[in-house]
C-alpha positions as CSV (number, residue, x, y, z in Angstrom):
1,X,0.0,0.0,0.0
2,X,1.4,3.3,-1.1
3,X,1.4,6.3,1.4
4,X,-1.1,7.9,-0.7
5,X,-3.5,4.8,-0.7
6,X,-2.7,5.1,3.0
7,X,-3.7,8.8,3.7
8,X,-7.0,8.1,1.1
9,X,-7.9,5.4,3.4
10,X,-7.5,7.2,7.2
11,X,-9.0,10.4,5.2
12,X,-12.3,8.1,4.6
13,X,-12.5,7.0,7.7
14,X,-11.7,9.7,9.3
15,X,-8.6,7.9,11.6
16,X,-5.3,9.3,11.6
17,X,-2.4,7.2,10.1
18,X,0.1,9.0,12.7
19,X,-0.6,10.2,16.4
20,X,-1.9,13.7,16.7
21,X,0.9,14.9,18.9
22,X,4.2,14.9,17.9
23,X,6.7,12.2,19.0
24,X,8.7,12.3,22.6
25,X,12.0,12.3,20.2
26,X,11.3,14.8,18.1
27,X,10.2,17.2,20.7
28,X,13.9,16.3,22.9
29,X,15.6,16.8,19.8
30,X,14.0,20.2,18.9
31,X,14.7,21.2,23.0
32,X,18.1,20.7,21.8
33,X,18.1,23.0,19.1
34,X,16.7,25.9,21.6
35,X,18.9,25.5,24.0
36,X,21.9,25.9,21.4
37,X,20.6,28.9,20.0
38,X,20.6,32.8,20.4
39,X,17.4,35.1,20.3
40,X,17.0,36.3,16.9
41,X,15.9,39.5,15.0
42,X,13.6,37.3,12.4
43,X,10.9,34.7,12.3
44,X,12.9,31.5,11.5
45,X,12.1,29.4,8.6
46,X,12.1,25.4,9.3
47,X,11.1,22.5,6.5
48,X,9.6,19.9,7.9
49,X,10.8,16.3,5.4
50,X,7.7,14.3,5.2
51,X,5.4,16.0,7.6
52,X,2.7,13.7,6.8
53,X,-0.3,14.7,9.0
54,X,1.0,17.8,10.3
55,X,2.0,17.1,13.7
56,X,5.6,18.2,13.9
57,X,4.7,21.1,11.7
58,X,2.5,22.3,14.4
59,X,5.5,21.9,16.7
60,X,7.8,23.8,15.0
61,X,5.0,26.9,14.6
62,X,4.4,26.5,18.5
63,X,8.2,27.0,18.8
64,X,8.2,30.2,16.4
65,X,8.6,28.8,13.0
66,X,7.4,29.6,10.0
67,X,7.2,26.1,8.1
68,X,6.8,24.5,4.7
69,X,5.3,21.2,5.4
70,X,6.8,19.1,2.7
71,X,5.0,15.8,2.1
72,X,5.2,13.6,-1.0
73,X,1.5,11.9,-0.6
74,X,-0.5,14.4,-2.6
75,X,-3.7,13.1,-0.5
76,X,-2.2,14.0,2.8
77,X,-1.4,17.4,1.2
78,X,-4.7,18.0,-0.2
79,X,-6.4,16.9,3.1
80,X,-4.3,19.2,5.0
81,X,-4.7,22.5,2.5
82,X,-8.8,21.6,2.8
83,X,-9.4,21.4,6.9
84,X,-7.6,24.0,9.4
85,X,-7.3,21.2,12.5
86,X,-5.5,24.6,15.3
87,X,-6.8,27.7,14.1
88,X,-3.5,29.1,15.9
89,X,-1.1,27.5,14.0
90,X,-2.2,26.0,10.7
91,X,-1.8,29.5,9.1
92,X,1.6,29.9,9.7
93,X,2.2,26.3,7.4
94,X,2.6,26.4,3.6
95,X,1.9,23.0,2.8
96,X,4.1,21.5,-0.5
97,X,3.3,17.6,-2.5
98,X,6.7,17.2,-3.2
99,X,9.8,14.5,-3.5
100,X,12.1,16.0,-1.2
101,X,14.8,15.2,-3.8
102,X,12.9,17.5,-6.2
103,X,12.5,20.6,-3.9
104,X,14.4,23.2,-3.5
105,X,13.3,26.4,-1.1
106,X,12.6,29.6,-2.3
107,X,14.8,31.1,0.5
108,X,17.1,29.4,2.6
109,X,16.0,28.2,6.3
110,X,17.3,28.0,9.4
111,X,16.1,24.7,10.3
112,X,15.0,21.4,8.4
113,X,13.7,18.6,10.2
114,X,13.2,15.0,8.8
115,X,11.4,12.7,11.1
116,X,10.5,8.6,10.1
117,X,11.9,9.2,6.5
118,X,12.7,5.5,5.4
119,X,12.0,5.5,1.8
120,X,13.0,2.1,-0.2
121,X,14.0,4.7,-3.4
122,X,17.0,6.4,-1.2
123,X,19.0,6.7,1.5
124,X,18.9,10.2,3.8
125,X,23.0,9.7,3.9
126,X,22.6,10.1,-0.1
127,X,20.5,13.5,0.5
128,X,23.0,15.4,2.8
129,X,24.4,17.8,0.5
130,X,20.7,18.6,-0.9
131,X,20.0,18.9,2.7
132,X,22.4,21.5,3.3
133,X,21.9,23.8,0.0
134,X,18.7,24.7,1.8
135,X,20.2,25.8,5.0
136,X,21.1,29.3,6.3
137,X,25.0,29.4,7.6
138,X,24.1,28.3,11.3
139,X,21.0,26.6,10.4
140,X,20.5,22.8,11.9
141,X,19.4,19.8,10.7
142,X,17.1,18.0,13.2
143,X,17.2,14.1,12.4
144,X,14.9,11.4,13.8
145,X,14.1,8.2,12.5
146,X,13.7,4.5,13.7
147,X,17.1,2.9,14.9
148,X,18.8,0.2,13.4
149,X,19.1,-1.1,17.1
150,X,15.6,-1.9,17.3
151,X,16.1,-4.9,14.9
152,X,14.9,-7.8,16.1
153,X,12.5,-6.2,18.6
154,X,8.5,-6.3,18.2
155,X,8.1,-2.6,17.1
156,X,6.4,-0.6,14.5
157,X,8.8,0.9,11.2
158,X,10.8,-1.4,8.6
159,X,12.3,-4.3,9.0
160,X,15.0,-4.2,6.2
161,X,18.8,-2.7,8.2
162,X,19.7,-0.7,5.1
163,X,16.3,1.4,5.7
164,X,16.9,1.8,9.4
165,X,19.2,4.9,10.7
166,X,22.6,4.3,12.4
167,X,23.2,7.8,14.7
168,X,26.6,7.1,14.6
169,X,27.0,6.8,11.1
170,X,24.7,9.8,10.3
171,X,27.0,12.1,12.6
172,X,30.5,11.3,11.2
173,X,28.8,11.8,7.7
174,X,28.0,15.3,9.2
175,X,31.0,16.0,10.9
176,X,32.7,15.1,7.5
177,X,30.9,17.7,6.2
178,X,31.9,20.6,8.4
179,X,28.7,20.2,10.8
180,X,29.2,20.7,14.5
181,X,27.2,17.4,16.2
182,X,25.4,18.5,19.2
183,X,23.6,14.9,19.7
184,X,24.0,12.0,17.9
185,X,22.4,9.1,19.4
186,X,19.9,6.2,20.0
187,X,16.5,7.0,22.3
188,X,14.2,4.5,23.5
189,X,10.7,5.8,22.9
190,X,7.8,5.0,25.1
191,X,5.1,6.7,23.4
192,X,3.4,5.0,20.1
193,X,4.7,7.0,16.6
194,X,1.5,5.0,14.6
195,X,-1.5,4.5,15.7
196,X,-1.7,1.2,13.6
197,X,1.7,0.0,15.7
198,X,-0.2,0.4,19.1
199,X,0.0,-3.2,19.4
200,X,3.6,-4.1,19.6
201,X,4.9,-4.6,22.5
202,X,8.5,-3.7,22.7
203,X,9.4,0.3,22.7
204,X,11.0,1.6,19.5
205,X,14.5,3.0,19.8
206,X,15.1,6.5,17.7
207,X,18.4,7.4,16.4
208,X,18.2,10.9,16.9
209,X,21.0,13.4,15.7
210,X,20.9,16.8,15.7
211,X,24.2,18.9,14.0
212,X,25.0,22.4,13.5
213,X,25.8,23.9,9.8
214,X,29.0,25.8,10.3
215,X,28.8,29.8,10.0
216,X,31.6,30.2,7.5
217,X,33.4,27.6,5.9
């Protein structure tokens, strides 16, 4: 089942494919980003990488952002552009059906966040100098995805390693590139990330990494 056929199902139904709020991890790593930054003279600009239902988008607005929401399932996209869900921060999302590979911002950001990205066409080590053509010098990218540790375990997310995210291998690949690693490690997670995994019973393990672009190279 595709993740359109997905969203055109829950949509029907009126279910949700992913919890409404956002995940324990990605709310740790984005603490991590606002303790590591200065006040600033200007709204800052964030993507959110598959935002899917709109969860982490919301986030990211409640934290300041302005966001693009950038989701490949044109359903989900649709779905979200048709039915304001928080009047208080739905306006401050621009909502874009695109392949990540594909897009480009208009302007650069100061924050891109890609959370359960696990696509069989690529690999996010593959994407990390797209990634960082769309960030502002000082800008961070904001990583969390299911853990190659958890293979093995009774937990929602892939099954095949090569689609699962190493932290530590993710961080070097940053630090090769310049980036200044402020965390780079695996989480267990308590709460559930689908609501159609609810009924494993192990908790999922995030590999979480959040790195610094350098000001000047």
């Amino acid at each position: 089942m595709t993740w359109n056929d997905r969203y055109r199902k829950a949509i029907a139904s009126g279910e949700k494919v992913f919890s409404e709020e956002p995940a324990s991890s990605v709310v740790s790593a984005l603490d991590t980003v606002a303790a590591n930054i200065a006040p600033q003279d200007h709204q800052p600009c964030a993507v959110d990488v598959g935002a899917g239902e709109g969860r982490h988008s919301r986030e990211l607005v409640r934290r300041g952002y302005k966001v693009v929401a950038l989701e490949p399932s044109e359903a989900a996209v649709e779905h979200a552009n048709n039915n304001i869900i928080d009047e208080t921060t739905d306006h401050e999302i621009r909502w874009i059906a695109a392949d990540m590979r594909d897009f480009k911002p208009t302007q650069k950001v100061d924050l891109a966040l890609l959370s359960f990205m696990h696509q069989r066409e690529f690999s996010i080590l593959t994407q990390l100098d797209h990634l960082d053509s769309w960030l502002n010098p000082g800008g961070w990218l904001v990583f969390v995805g299911h853990s190659r540790a958890q293979l093995g375990l009774d937990v929602g997310g892939p099954k095949e390693p090569e689609r699962l995210w190493d932290p530590e291998e993710l961080g070097t690949a940053l630090v090769n590139m310049g980036y200044h690693v402020e965390r780079a490690e695996n989480v267990t997670r308590e709460d559930i990330e689908k609501v159609e995994h609810a009924h494993h019973k192990d908790a999922s393990i995030d590999a979480v990494v959040v790195a610094q672009k350098p000001v000047a190279r």
